[in-house]
C-alpha positions in Angstrom: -27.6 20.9 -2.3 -23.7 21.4 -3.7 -22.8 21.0 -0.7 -23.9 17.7 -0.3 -23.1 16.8 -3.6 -19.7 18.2 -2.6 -19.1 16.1 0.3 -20.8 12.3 -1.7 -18.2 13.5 -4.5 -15.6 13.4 -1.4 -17.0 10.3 0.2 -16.6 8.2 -3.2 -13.1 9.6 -4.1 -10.8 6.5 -2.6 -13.5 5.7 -0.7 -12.8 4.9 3.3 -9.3 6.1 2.5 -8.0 8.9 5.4 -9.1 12.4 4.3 -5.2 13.6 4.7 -4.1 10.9 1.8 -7.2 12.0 -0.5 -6.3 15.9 -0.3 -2.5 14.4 -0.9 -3.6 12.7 -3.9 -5.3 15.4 -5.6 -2.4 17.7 -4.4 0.1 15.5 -6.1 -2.2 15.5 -9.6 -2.4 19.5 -9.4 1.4 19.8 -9.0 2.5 18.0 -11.4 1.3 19.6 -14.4 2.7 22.8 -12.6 6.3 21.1 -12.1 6.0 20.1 -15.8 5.9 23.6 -17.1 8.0 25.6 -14.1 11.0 22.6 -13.3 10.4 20.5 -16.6 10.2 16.9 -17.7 13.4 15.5 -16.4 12.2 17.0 -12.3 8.7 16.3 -12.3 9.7 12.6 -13.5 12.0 11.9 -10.4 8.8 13.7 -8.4 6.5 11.1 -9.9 8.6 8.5 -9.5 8.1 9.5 -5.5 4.5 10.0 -5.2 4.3 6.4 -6.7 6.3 5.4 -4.0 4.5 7.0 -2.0 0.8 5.2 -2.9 3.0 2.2 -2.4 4.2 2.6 1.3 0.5 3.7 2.0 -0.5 0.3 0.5 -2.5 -0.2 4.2 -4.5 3.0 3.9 -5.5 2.5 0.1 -4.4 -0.1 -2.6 -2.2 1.6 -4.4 -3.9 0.3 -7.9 -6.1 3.5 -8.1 -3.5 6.3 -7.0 -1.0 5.0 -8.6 -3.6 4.8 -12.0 -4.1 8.2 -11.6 -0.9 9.7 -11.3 0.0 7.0 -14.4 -3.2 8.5 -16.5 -1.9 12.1 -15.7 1.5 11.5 -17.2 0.0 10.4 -20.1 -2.1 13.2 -20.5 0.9 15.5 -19.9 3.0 13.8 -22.3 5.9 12.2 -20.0 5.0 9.2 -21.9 2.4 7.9 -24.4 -0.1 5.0 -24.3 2.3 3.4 -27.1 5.3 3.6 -24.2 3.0 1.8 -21.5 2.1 -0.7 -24.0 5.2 -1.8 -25.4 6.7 -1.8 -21.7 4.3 -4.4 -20.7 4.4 -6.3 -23.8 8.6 -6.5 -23.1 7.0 -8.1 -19.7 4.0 -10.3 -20.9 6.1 -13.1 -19.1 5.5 -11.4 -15.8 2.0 -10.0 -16.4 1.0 -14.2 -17.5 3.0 -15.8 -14.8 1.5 -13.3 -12.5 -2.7 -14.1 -14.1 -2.0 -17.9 -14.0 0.7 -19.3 -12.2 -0.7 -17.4 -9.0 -3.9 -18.7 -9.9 -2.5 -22.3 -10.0 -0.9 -22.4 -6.4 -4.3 -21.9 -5.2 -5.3 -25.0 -6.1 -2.2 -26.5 -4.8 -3.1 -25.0 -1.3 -4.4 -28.0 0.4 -1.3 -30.0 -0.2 0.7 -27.4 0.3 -0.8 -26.3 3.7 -0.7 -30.2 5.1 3.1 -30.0 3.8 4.0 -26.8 5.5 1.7 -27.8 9.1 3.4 -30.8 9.2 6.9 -29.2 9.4 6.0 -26.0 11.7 4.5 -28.6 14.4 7.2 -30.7 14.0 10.7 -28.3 14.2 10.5 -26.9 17.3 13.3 -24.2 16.9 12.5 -21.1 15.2 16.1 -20.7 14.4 16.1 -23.8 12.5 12.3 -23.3 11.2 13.6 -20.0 9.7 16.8 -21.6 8.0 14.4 -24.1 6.4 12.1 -21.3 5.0 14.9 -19.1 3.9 16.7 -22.0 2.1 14.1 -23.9 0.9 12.8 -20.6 -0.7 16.6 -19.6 -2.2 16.7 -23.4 -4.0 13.2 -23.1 -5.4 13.5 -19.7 -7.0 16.9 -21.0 -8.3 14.8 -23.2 -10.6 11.4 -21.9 -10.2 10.1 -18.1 -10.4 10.4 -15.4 -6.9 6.9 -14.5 -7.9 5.8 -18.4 -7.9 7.4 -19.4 -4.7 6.2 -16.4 -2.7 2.5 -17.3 -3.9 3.6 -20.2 -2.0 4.3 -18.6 0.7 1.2 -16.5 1.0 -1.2 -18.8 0.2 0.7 -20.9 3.8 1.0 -18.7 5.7 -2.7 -17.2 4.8 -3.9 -21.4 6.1 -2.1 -20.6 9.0 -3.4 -17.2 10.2 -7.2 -18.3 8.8 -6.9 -21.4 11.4 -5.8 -19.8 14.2 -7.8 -16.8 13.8 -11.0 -18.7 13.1 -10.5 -20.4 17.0 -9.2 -17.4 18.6 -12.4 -15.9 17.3 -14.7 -18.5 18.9 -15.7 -19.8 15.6 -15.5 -23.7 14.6 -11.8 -24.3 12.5 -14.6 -25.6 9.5 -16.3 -23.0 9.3 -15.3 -19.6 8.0 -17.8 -17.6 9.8 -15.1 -14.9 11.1 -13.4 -12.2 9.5 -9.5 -12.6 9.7 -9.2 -8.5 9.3 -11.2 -7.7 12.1 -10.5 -9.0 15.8 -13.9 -7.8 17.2 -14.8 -11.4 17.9 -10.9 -12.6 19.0 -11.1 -13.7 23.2 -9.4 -11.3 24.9 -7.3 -14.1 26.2 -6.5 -15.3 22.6 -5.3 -11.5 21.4 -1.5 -12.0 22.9 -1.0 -14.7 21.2 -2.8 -13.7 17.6 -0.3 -10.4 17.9 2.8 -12.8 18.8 2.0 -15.6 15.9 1.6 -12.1 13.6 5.1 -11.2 14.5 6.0 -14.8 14.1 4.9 -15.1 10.4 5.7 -11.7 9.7 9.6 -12.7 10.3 9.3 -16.4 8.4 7.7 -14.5 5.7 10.7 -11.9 5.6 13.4 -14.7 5.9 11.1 -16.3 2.4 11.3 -13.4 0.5 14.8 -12.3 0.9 16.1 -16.2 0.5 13.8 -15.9 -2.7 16.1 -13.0 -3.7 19.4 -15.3 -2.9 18.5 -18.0 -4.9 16.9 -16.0 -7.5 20.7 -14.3 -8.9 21.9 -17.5 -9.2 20.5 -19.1 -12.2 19.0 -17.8 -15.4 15.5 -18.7 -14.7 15.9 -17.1 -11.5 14.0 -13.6 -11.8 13.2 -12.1 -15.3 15.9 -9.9 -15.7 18.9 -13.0 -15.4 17.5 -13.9 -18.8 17.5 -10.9 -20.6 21.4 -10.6 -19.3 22.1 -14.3 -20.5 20.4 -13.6 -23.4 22.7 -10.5 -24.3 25.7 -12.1 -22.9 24.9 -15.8 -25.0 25.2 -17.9 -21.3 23.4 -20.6 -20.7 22.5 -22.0 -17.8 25.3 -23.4 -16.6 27.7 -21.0 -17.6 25.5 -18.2 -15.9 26.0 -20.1 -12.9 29.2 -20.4 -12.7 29.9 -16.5 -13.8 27.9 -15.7 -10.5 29.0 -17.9 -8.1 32.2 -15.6 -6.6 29.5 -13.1 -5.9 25.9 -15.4 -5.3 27.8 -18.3 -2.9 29.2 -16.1 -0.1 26.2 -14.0 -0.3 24.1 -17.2 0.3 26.1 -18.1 3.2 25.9 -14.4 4.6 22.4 -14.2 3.8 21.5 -17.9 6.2 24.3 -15.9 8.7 22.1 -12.7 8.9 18.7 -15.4 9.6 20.5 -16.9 12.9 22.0 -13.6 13.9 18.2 -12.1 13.2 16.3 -15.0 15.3 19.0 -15.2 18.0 19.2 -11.1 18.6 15.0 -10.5 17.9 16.5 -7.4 16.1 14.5 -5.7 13.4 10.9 -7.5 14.3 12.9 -10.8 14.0 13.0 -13.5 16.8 9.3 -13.8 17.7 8.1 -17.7 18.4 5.5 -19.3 17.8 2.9 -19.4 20.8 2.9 -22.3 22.6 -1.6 -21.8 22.0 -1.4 -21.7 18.8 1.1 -24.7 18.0 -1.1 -26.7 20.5 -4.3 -25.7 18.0 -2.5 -26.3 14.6 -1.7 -29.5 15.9 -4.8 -30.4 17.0 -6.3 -29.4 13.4 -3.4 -31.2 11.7 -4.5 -34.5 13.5 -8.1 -34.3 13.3 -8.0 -33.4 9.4 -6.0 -36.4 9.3 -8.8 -38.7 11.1 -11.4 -37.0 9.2 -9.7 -36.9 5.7 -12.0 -38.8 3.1 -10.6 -41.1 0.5 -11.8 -38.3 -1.8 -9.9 -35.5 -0.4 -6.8 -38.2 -0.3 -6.8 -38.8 -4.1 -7.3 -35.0 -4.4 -3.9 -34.8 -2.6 -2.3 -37.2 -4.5 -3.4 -35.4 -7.9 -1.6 -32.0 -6.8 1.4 -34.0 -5.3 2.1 -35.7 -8.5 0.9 -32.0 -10.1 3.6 -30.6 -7.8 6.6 -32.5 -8.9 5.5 -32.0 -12.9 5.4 -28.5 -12.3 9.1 -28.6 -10.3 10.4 -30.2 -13.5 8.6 -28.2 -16.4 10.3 -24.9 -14.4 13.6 -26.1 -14.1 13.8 -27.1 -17.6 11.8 -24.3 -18.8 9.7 -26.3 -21.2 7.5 -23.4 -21.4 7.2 -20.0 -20.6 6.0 -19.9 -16.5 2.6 -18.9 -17.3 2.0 -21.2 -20.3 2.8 -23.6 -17.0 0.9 -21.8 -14.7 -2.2 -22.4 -17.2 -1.4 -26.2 -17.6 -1.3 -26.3 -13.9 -5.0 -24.6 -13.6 -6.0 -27.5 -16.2 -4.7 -30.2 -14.7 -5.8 -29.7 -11.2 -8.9 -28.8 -11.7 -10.1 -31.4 -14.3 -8.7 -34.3 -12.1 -10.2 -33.0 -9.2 -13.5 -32.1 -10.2 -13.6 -28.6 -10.1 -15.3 -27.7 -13.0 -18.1 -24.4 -12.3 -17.0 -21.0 -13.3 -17.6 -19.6 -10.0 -15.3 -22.1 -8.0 -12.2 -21.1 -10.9 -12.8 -17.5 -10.3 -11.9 -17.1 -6.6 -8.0 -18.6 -7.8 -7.7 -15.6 -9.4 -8.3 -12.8 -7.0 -5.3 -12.9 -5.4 -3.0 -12.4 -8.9 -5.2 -10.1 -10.8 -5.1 -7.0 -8.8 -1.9 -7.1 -8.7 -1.0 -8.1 -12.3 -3.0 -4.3 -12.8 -0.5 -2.7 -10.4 2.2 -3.9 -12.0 1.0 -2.7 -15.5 0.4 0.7 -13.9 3.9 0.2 -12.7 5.2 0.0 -16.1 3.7 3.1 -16.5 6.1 4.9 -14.2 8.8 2.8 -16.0 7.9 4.0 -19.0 7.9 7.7 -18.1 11.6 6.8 -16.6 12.4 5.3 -19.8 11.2 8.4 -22.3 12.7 11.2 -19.8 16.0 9.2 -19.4 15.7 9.8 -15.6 18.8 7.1 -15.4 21.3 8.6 -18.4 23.1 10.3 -15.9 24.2 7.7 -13.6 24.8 6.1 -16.2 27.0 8.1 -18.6 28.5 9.1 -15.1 30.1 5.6 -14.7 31.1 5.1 -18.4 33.1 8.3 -17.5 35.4 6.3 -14.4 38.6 4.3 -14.8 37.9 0.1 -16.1 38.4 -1.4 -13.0 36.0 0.8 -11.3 33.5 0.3 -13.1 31.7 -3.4 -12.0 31.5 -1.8 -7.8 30.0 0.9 -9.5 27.9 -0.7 -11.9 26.4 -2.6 -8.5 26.0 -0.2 -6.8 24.4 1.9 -9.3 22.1 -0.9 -10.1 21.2 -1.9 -6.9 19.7 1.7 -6.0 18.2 2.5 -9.0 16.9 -1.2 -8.6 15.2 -0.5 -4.7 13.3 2.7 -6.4 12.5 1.5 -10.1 12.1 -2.0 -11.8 15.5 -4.2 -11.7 14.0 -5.6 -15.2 14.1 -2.6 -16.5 17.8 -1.3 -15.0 19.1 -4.5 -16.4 17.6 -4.3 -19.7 19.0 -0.8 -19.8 22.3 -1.6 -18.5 23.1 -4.4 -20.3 21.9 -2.6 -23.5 24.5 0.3 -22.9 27.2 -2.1 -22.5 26.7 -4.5 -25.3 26.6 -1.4 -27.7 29.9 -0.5 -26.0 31.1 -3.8 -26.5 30.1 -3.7 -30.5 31.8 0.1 -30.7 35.1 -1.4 -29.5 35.1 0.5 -26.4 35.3 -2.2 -23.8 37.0 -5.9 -24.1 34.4 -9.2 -24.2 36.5 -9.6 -20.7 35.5 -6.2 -19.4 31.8 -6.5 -20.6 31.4 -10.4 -18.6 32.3 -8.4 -15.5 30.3 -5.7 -15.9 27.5 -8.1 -17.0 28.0 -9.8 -13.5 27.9 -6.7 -11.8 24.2 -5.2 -13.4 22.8 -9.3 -12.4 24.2 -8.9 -9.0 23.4 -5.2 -8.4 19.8 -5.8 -9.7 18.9 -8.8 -7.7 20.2 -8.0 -4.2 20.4 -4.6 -2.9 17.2 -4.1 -4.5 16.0 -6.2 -1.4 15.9 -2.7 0.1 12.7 -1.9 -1.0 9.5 -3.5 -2.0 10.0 -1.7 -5.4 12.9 -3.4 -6.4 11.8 -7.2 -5.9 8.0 -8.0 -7.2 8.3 -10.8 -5.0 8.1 -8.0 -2.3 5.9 -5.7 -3.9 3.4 -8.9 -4.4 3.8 -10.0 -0.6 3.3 -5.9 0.2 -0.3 -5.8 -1.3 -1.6 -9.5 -1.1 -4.4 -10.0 1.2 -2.2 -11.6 3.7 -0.4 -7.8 4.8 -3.2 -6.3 6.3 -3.9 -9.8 8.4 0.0 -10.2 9.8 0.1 -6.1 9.5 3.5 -6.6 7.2 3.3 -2.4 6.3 5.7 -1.0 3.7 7.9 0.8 6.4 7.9 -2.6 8.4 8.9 -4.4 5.4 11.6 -1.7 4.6 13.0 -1.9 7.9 13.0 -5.8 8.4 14.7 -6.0 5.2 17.1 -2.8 6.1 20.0 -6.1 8.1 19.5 -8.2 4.5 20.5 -5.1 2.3 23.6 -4.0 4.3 24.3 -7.6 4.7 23.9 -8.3 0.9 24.9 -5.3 -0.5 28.3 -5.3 1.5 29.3 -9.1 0.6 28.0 -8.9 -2.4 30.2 -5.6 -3.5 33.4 -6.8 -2.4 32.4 -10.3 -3.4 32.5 -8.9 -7.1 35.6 -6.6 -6.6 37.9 -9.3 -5.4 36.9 -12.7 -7.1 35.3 -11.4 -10.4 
């Protein structure tokens, strides 16, 4: 009878999750108490730093939402950091944890316009090379004005209307219908399975070239990512003064970063360079044109209203009448009142893509809070206090951008640019010395973080959307199709900032 009880008590902990990563689970909760009292607080917070990292590269085998909870409720209970820590760090975020609840939420009511958009150019540019410019660039200029987070929802929520289509045929199912499951390929044709495995690797790579142009339009502005406004707030730039401050560094980085997306496509290094079957273009045309015959004048005027929803929401970002998810809500209202959707059940489904993430990330700040009470960073960054002036902004990147790729690059900026303001009020640096450095913790946040999935939520949310497991986009894949981007980056970027700033 304990036996049994034994094993059900097995069964249910993480559920279908591989045996090996439920014994290393419970083996990272026993050990850390044991590090706490034999290493101490500073040791086992650099150790829980990496078992979080570890739930996330193991995002495929188990959503890392309940492994990383628990190793967050254990350092609670230990005392690496209180319930008052985790609260106040996601309070300091409530921007991110809204924009993440309704702003996500919004796109996918945008997702019919935006999938006839985005079918209309894939079946219409031909060349990858060019297809992959367009998605890299057009994803750089948007999260200049709009949000990473909000344009890789866009992303996502394309590229998930892709895959659905194609799968859907391949599986012998009718493209109206949604009688197949896109995780499984039980039902795919065997002579359909090249092709579904090619067309993964093919949105796999526009997804990468997204993300990373997300990160090389995002250091350009203030409204860019999160942390660019807590830096212009501390440094009192506005938005076209932050621009300009950046631009030495963010220009040539933007022109090596399109660079690295033909030398990618042309060399098919890294996962890159897969086209698009010649199969499946034949069937997303074929869709395209008969949901244009078939298209009602109701589902016209429903276009129409998230067109004109579309360009309201480009301006309210860019001018930042409101904070994103304030917009994010408005955008929920709008669309769904003018286009009749109005029962509970049918507003419900817009949010299971955002919410189980927006608990990750509050689980993340967690972890951030732990690195924030044990001062895990103090040492890199007394370290660089410690070097001669004009080594200190290629330091201060480079610093950044790796403590960035493992931690939160909101929290290393707000950090960062705390230490050096109060070095600024003590007389210890110039206002000259403090704009560089200020440059320096922008840049080295936004874009050697690309390393990781941890350093760019725009990653982390791509990593464990429901699109992944369907285009098998793994953490180690991600890390290494984003391991060209960081040298690239990283490399332009440093002497970028050592020889015009």
């Amino acid at each position: 009878m304990s036996t049994s009880i034994m094993n059900s008590a097995v069964d249910n902990f993480l559920g279908i999750a591989p045996l090996w990563y439920k014994k290393t689970i419970i083996a990272f909760l026993i050990l850390n108490p044991l590090a706490l009292i034999a290493l101490g607080p500073f040791v086992t917070g650099w150790l829980l730093i990496a078992e979080f990292i570890f739930t996330l590269a193991m995002a495929l085998k188990c959503y890392p939402l309940q492994p990383g909870g628990l190793l967050a409720i254990e350092a609670v209970i230990i005392g690496m950091t209180s319930a008052e820590a985790v609260f106040n760090e996601a309070l300091a975020n409530i921007e991110v944890i809204f924009l993440l609840m309704f702003m996500v939420a919004g796109i996918f009511f945008m997702k019919d316009l935006l999938l006839f958009v985005f079918t209309k150019i894939l079946v219409n540019v031909r060349s990858k090379i060019a297809l992959s410019l367009l998605f890299s660039l057009v994803a750089a200029v948007l999260s200049a004005f709009l949000d990473a987070l909000t344009v890789t929802a866009v992303l996502i929520t394309v590229s998930v209307g892709f895959y659905n289509i194609y799968h859907r045929v391949a599986s012998g199912a009718q493209v109206q219908h949604h009688d197949s499951d896109p995780n499984s390929d039980d039902y795919v044709h065997e002579y359909h399975r090249e092709d579904l495995d090619k067309f993964r690797t093919f949105l796999r790579s526009l997804l990468m070239h997204g993300a990373v142009g997300t990160a090389l339009g995002g250091v350009c502005t203030l409204v860019g990512e999160p942390q660019n406004l807590v830096i212009a707030k501390v440094a009192g730039w506005d938005f076209i003064e932050f621009y300009l401050r950046m631009a030495p560094v963010t220009m040539p980085t933007l022109v090596a970063g399109l660079c690295t997306v033909v030398v990618l496509e042309k060399t098919g290094w890294f996962g890159y360079g897969g086209d698009i079957p010649e199969g499946v273009r034949i069937i997303l045309e074929d869709t395209d044109k008969e949901n244009s015959e078939q298209r009602t004048m109701k589902e016209k005027c429903q276009l129409g209203v998230q067109a004109m929803v579309a360009v309201f929401l480009i301006f309210a970002l860019a001018f930042h009448i409101a904070e994103v998810g304030i917009i994010g809500l408005t955008i929920i209202v709008l669309l769904t009142a003018f286009n009749g959707i109005i029962e509970e059940h049918q507003i419900g489904h817009s949010f299971e893509e955002g919410l189980p993430f927006t608990a990750l990330l509050v689980v993340f700040f967690a972890i951030v809070a732990v690195i924030h009470e044990q001062h895990l960073f103090s040492p890199v960054i007394n370290y660089v206090f410690t070097l001669e002036l004009s080594d200190q902004p290629g330091i201060f990147f480079m610093a950044n951008g790796l403590l960035s790729a493992i931690s939160d690059n909101v929290f290393v900026a707000t950090v960062y640019i705390s230490e050096i303001k109060a070095a600024l009020e003590s007389g210890a640096i110039t206002r000259e010395h403090f704009d560089k450095l200020a440059i320096a913790i922008n840049t080295g946040t936004n874009l050697p973080s690309v390393a990781t999935p941890n350093g760019q939520a725009a990653f982390l949310f791509l990593l464990t959307s429901a699109l992944a497991p369907l285009i098998r986009l793994s953490y180690m894949r991600m890390v290494i199709m984003a391991l060209p981007y960081t040298i690239v980056l990283s490399i332009v970027g440093y002497f970028s900032l050592i020889s015009f700033i």
